[in-house]
N, C-alpha and C positions, 0 to 999 in steps of 0.2 A: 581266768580271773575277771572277774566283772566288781569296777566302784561306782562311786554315785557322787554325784553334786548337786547341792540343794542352793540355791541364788535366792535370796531374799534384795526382790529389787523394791522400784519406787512402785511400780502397779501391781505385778506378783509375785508369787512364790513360783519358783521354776525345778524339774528336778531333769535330769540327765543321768543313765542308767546307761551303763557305755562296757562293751568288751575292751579288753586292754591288752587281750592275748597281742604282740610283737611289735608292740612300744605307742600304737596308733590308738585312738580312741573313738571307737565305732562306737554310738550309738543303738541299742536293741529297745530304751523305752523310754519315752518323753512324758510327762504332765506337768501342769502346772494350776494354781491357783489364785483367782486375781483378790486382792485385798485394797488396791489402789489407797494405798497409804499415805502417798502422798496429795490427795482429795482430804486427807483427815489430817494430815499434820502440816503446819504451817513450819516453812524455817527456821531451824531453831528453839523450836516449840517441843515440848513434852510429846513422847507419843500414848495417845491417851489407854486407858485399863482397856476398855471394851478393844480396841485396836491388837494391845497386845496379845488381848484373849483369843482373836481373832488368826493372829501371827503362831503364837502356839499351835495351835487348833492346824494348821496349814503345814508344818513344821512335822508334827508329828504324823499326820496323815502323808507326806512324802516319806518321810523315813519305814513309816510301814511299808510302804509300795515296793522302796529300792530293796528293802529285806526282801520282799515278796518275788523279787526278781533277781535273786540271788547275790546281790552288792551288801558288803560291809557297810558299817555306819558310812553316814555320805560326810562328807567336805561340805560344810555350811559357812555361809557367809551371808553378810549383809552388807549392803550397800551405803549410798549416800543418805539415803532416808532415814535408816539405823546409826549409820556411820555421825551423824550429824546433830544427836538427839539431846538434850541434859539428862535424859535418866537410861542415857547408853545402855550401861552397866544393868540396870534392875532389865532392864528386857534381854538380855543376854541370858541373866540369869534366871529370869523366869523361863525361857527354852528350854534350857538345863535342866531344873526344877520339872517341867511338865513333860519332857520329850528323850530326857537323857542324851540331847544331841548339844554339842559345843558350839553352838553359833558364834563368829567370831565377827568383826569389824574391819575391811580391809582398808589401809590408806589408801585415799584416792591414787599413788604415786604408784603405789604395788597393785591396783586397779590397772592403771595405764601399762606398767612392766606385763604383767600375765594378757591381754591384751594382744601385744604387739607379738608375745610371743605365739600367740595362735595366728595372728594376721602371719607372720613371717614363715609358718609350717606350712600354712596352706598358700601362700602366693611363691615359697620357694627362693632358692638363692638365686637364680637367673633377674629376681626381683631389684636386687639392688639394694643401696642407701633405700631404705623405707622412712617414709613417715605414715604415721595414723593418728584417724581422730574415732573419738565415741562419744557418743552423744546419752547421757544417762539422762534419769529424770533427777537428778539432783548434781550431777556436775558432770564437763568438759573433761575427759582421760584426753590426753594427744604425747605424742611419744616419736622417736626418730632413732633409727640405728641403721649401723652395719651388719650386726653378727645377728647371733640368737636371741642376745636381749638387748635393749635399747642401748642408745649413750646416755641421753637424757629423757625423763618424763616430765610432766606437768599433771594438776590435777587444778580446775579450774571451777567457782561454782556458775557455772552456768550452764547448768541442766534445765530439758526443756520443760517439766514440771516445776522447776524453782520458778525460772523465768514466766512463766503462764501466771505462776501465783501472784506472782509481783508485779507487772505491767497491764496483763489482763484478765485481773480477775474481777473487775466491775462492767469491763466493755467487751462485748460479744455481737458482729468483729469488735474489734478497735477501732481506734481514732488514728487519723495518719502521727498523731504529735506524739502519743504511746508509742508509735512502732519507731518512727524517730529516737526516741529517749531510747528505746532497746537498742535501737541498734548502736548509741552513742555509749553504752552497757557494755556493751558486747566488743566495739572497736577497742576501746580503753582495756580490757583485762585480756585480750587478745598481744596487744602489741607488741611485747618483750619474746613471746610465745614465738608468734609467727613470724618475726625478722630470724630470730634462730632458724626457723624452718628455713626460708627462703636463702640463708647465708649456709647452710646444709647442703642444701640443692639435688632434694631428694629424687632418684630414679623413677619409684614409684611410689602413690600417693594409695594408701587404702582405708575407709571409711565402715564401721561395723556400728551395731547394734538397730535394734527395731526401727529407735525411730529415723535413722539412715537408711534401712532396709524398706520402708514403708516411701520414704520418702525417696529412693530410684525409682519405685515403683510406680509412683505419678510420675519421674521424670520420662518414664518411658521401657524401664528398665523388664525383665521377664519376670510374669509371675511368678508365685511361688508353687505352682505344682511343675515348672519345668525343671524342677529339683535344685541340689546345691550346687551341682555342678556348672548351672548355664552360664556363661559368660555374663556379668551384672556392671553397668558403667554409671557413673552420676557424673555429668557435664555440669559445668556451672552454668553456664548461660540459661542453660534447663531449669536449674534450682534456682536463678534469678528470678524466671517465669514465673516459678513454682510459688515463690514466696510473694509474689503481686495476686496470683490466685486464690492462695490460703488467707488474705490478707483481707478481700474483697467479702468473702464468706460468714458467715455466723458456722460453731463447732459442727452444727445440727448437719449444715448442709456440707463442711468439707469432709463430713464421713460419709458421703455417697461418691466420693472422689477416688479415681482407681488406688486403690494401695494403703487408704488410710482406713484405719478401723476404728469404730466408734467411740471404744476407750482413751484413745491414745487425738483423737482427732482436735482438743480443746489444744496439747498441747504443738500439736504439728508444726504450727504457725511460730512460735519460738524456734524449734530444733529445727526447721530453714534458715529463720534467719542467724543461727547460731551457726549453721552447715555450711550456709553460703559467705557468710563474713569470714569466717575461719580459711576457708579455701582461697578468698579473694586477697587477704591481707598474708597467706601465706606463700601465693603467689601459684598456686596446683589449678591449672586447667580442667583436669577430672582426678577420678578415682576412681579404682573397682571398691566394688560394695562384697567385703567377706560375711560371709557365712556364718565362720567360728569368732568368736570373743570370748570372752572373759570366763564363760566355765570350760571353754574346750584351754584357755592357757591353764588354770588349774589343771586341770586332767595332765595336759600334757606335764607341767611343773611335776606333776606327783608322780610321774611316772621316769621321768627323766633324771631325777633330784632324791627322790624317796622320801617316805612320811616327816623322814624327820624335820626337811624344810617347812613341811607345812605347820608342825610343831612349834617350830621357831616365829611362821607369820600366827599362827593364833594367840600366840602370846601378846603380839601387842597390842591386840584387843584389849585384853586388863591392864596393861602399862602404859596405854594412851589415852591423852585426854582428847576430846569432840576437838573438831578441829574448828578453827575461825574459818565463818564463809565466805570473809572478804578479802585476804589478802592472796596474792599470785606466789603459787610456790613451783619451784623448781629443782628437782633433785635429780644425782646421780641413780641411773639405777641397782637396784639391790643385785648382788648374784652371790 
């Protein structure tokens, strides 16, 4: 039995074409397609027709592929970018319209729950109390538990696309008093988050997504063709560094930086200082850097759980309204 997963994030369209024969979910074929959506859509801002047309266009050429690779319709979602839009709904349903695939809307909190639950399969129960953080282009997932899924989630908008848009999108570098203000951003919607962590007192700390993964990568961490398996550590005192580095630079020149790649390189310098305050104010020395997020928890949810859960999260893509980007929410997680 081979499914698929289609990730509509902030920069692109992602799909995952995974064997699922004895409960694991191996990957057999990856693409993806960048549309960096968030370059075009400001927060809270409409996402514009040619963007959509665009998204369609990407939607449907993944869904051919995973057909082409023997997976059922894939599990499509959208992100914070999507997740966050006023005309949600009309690009949902123009997917639909153009692609016959169900594009759905995940709360950022069911973001964080699916998450934790791939950091916790692949770091194992010898792991511990877990905490994790993700760093999206449109918001902060961080999450803490014992078992298989969290106690608590958070979903936080300080993504390091959001954050780029809003602090420095006229200075390139910045100004020391910008990165100040961020970071003055960033302590404040942190704080209720990360005293929970620290009073948690979690075993181990794990940290996913690209711009986590890009950013061990300056800190010293193994490339990426030593495969998934190599051991991957983010120190803070390294991402301290890290973020004095990225700080120093104009975009141009931190994407000649080991790790960072030219798309993602405007927002680097956010998703440190977002990486590194989060870890300092929550009191975690380092982290392993996993692998899996947010489409391997899918995978695994839907194989664990069976469609009908997912059934029940695509629903509240039509039943919820865009969330406000400014207030700190905190929920039990779903099971």
């Amino acid at each position: 039995m081979r499914i698929s997963v289609v990730d509509v994030g902030s920069n692109t369209v992602r799909l995952v074409v995974a064997d699922a024969a004895g409960g694991v979910p191996l990957p057999v074929h990856t693409a993806k397609w960048r549309l960096r959506l968030s370059e075009r859509v400001a927060p809270g801002q409409d996402i514009p027709q040619e963007a959509v047309e665009r998204l369609v266009d990407a939607v449907g050429e993944a869904s051919g592929t995973a057909a082409r690779w023997g997976a059922a319709g894939p599990l499509a979602f959208a992100t914070a970018v999507v997740r966050g839009a006023p005309n949600r709904l009309q690009v949902l349903r123009a997917v639909r319209a153009g692609t016959g695939v169900d594009l759905c809307t995940l709360p950022g909190e069911v973001e964080a729950e699916l998450t934790f639950l791939a950091a916790r399969r692949w770091a194992g129960w010898r792991s511990g109390p877990l905490a994790l953080l993700d760093i999206g282009g449109g918001s902060l997932e961080v999450a803490f538990g014992r078992g298989r899924l969290p106690d608590f989630v958070a979903s936080l908008p300080l993504g390091a696309g959001r954050l780029t848009h809003e602090f420095f999108a006229d200075e390139d570098p910045p100004s020391p008093e910008r990165l100040k203000a961020l970071r003055r951003r960033v302590r404040h919607q942190l704080r209720d988050v990360a005293a929970r962590i620290r009073w948690e007192g979690p075993r181990t700390a794990v940290v996913t997504s690209r711009t986590f993964q890009q950013l061990g990568r300056l800190c010293g961490a193994a490339p990426g063709r030593h495969g998934p398996f190599a051991e991957r550590r983010l120190d803070r005192p390294a991402l301290r560094r890290a973020v004095d580095r990225l700080a120093a630079l104009p975009a141009a020149e931190r994407a000649l930086l080991p790790g960072i790649s030219a798309p993602r390189a405007a927002q680097s310098l956010a998703g440190a200082v977002v990486g590194h305050t989060a870890m300092k104010l929550s009191g975690l020395k380092s982290a392993d850097v996993c692998p899996w997020a947010i489409r391997e928890g899918v995978l695994l949810r839907h194989l664990e759980d069976g469609p009908s859960w997912w059934a029940q999260v695509s629903r509240l893509s039509e039943d919820a309204a865009p969330p406000d980007p400014v207030p700190l929410r905190i929920a039990a997680a779903t099971r």
